[in-house]
Each structure stands twice: as C-alpha cells, then as structure tokens.
RODO-2510 file (C-alpha; in nm, 4 decimals, decimal comma):
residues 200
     n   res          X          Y          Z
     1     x    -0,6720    -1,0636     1,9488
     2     x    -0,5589    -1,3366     1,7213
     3     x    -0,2539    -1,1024     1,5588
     4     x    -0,0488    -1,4031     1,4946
     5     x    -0,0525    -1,6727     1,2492
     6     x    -0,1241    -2,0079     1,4143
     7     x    -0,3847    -2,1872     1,2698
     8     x    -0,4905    -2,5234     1,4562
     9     x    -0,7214    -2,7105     1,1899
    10     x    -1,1127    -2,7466     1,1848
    11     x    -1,2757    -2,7712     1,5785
    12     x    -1,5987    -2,8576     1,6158
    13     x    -1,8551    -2,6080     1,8007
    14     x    -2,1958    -2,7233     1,7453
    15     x    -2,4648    -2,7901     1,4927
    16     x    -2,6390    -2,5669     1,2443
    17     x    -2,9286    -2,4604     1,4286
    18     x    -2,7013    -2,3850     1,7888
    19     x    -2,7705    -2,7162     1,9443
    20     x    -2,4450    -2,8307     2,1375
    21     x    -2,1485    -3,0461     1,9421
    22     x    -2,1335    -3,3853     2,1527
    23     x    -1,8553    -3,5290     2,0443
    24     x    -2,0001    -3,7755     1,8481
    25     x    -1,7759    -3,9538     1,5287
    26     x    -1,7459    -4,2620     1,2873
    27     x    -1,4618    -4,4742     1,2795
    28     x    -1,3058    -4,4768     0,9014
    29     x    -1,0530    -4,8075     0,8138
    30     x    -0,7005    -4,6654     0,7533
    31     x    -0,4865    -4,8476     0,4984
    32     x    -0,1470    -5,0164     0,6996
    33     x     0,1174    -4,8454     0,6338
    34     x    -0,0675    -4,5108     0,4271
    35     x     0,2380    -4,2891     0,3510
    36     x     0,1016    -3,9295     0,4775
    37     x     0,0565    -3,7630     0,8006
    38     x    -0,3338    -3,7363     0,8942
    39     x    -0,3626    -3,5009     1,1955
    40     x    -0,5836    -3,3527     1,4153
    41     x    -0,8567    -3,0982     1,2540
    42     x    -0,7463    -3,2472     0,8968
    43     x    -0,9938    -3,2906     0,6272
    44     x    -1,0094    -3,6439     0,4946
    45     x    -1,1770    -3,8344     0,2312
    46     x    -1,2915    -4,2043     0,1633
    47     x    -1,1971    -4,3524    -0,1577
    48     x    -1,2861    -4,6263    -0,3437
    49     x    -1,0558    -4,9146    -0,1201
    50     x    -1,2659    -4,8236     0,1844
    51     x    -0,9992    -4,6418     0,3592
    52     x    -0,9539    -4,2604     0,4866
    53     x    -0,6509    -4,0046     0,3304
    54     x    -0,6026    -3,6621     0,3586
    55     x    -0,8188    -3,4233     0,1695
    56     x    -0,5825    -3,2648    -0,1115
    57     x    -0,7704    -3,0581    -0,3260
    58     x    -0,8748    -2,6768    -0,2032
    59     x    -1,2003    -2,6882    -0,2285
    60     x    -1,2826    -2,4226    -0,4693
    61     x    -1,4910    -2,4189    -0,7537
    62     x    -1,2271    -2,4702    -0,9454
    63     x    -1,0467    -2,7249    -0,7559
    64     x    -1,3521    -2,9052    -0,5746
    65     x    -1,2732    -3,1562    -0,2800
    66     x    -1,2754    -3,5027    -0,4354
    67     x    -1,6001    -3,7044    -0,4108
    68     x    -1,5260    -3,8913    -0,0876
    69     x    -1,4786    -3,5873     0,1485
    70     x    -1,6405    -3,6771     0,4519
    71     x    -1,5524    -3,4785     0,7404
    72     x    -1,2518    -3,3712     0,9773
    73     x    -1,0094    -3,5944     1,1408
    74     x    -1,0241    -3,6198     1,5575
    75     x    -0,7366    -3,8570     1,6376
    76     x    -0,7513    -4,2640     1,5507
    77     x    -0,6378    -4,5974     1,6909
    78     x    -0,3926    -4,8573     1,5933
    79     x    -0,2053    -5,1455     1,7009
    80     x     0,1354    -4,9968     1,7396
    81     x     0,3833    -5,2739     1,5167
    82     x     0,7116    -5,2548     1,7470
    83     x     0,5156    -5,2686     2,0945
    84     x     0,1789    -5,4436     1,9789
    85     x    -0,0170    -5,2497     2,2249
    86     x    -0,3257    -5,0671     2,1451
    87     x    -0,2454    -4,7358     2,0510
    88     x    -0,4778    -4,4248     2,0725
    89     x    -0,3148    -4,1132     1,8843
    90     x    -0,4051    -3,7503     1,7973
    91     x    -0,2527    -3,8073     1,4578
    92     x    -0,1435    -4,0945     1,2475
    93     x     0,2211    -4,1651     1,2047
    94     x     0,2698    -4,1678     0,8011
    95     x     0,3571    -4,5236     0,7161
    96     x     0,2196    -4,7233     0,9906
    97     x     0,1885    -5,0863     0,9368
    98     x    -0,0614    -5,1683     1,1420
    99     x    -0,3958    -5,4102     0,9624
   100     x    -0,6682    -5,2992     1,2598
   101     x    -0,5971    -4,8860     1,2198
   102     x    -0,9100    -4,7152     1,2673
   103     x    -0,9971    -4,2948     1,1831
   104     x    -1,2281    -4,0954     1,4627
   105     x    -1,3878    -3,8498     1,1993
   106     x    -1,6929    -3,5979     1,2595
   107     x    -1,8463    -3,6497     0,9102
   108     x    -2,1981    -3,5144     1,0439
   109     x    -2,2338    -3,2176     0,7565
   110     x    -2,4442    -2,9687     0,9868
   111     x    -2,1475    -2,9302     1,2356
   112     x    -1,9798    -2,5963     1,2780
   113     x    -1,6173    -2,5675     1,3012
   114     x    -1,3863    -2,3008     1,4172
   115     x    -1,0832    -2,2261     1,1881
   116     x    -0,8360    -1,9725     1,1333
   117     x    -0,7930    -1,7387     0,8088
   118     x    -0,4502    -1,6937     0,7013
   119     x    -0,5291    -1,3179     0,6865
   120     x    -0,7981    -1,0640     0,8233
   121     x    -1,1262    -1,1545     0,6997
   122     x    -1,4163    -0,8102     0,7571
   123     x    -1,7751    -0,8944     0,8813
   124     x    -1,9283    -0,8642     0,5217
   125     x    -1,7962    -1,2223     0,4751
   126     x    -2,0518    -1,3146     0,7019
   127     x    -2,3118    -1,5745     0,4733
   128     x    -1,9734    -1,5930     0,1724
   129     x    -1,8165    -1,9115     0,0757
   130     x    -1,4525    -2,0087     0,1477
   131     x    -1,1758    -2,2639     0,1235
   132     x    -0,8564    -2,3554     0,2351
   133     x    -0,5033    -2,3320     0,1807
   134     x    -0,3563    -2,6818     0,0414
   135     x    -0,3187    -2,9837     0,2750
   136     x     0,0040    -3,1714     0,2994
   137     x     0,1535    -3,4371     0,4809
   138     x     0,3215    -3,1473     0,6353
   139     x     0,0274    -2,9353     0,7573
   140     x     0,0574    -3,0150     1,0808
   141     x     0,2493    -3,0676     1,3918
   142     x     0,3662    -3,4266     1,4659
   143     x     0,4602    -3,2629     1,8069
   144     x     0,1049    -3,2015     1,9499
   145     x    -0,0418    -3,4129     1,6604
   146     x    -0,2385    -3,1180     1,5452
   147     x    -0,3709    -2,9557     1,2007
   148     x    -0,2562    -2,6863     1,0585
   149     x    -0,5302    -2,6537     0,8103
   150     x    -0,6664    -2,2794     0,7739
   151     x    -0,9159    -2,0900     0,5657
   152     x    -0,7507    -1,9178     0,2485
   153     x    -0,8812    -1,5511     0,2858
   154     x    -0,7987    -1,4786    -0,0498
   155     x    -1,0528    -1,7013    -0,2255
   156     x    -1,3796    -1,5467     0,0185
   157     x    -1,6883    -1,5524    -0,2425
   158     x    -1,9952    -1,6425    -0,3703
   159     x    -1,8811    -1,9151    -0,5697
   160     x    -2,0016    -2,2744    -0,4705
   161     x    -1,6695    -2,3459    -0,2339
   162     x    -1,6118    -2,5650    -0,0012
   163     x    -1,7380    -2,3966     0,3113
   164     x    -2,0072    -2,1202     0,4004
   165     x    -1,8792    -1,8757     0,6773
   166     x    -2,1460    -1,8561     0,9071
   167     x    -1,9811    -1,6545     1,1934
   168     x    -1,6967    -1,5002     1,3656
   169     x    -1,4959    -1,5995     1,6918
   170     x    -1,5713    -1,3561     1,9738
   171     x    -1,3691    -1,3861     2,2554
   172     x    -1,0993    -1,1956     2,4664
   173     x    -0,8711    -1,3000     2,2053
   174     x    -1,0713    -1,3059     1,8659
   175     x    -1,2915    -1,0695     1,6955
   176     x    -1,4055    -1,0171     1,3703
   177     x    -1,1579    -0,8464     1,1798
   178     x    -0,8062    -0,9702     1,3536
   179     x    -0,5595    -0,9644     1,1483
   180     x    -0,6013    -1,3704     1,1534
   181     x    -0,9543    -1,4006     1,1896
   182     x    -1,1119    -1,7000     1,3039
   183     x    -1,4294    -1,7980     1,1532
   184     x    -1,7038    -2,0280     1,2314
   185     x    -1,8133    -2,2580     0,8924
   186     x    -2,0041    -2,5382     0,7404
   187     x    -1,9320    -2,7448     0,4907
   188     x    -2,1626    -2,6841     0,1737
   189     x    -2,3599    -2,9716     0,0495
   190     x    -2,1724    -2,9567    -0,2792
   191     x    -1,8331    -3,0354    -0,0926
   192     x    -1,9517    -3,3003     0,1061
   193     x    -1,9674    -3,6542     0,0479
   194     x    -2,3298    -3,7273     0,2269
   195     x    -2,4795    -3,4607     0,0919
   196     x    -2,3487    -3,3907    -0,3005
   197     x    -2,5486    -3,6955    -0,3998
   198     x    -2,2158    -3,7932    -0,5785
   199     x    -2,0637    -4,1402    -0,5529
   200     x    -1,7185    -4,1936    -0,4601
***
C-alpha cells in the first residue's frame, strides 16, 4: 500500500489508447552551465534560446505551465568539464559548463505517466484534472538523480489543469485510495507545448 510519502516524479507507462511506452525521446540543447537541478521524472520546458529548464509554474488554471512545456525529463548527456569524457547522467548537475549538453525528454503528449499524490486521492477522481506541487531545483534527489515531482491532491477538478487523471496504480503495493495514491495521467492539450497551438 503506498502509506508513505515518497514520490519519484512522472514514469512513463504507455500511450493513450494502451499501446506499450517504448522508450522513445528527443534530445533538448541544455544551456552550459544552467544554474538548477533538472532530474529524473522532472517537467521541463523550451524557451525562447532553444534550451530546456525546469518547469516552474503548477499548472493550474490559475498558474498555467509556461508556453514551452514539452514533456518529462529521462536523464541527459554532457561532456563532463574536469574529466572531458562523455558523460551520461540521470540528472543534470546545476551549473555545468559543458557547450555539447544534451536533455533525453518524452515530449510525446499521448503518453501516460505514473505519479504520486501527496495525499489520498478516492476513485471519483477518475476522468478530473490535476496538477502538481511546485518544482524546485530542490525537488529531487541528487543521490539517485531522481524527481521528486508529485500530484497536488488538493487542487483535483474540473478546471482546465495541467493533467487529466486517467487511472489508478493497482498493484500489491498501490490501490486506489492509499493514503498516497498513485495515479496514472496525461497531459491536457492546453498544458502542452505541441498541442496548445501556442508559441513559445
């Protein structure tokens, strides 16, 4: 049962529709030496130099993801400046200088991702929309190089959020209902970058 707080970011499951997640990405630039964390299951966003950060905004109706959101962060690559070998890495190191650093990012907007509420969320949130509790530089673990972004339980709703809950973990150790429930999502069209029809 997840009774426990330990949310672990966005993870991909599969496509709208059921077909199977394959593990396929895009490779984003990263500006040398950006200044923030950007880790595993993050949310990040292009902007207008070309170049991934970390998605700050909430993603409710009132606090929209910016224009440029375009998908979670898996991990990128870098040449590392005191060794100069190629590094791969779960999570970029804030403050990098490195000219060739690239983001692995699902931005494919029919993906489903597993994520963690920071409380209980009940089955009638099944088809309600959802966001998530702020990102930092912090929100993570620069241990295991993973997210932790989670779902903000007490925003669930029919306004036009960021995500649409479109299931529930079932496992030994998650059910609908735990007092941290993990949820499957989407991201809605209005929240994402290839499918709001907004320019960055």
């Amino acid at each position: 049962m997840a009774t426990t707080a330990s949310p672990y970011g966005l993870k991909a499951i599969n496509h709208l529709g059921g077909t199977p997640y394959a593990g396929s990405t895009r490779m984003y630039p990263i500006a040398s030496a950006y200044g923030f964390n950007l880790y595993n299951g993050s949310i990040v966003s292009l902007v207008g130099a070309g170049t991934i950060v970390f998605t700050a905004a909430v993603g409710t109706a009132a606090a929209p993801f910016q224009a440029g959101t375009v998908g979670v962060f898996v991990g990128c690559t870098y040449t590392d400046p005191n060794s100069g070998n190629i590094t791969f890495s779960q999570y970029w190191p804030a403050s990098t200088v490195a000219t060739d650093a690239l983001a692995y990012v699902i931005d494919d907007p029919a993906v489903i991702f597993q994520v963690q509420a920071d409380a209980t969320v009940a089955a009638t949130a099944l088809g309600s929309c959802c966001s998530i509790i702020a990102q930092t530089g912090a929100t993570g673990s620069t241990t295991n190089g993973n997210s932790t972004t989670a779902v903000n339980a007490g925003t669930i709703s029919v306004n036009q959020d960021a995500f649409k809950i479109v299931g529930f973990a079932d496992s030994p150790t998650s059910t609908v209902g735990d007092a941290f429930t993990d949820l499957l999502v989407k991201f809605n069209p209005v929240a994402h970058a290839y499918t709001s029809g907004v320019g960055i």
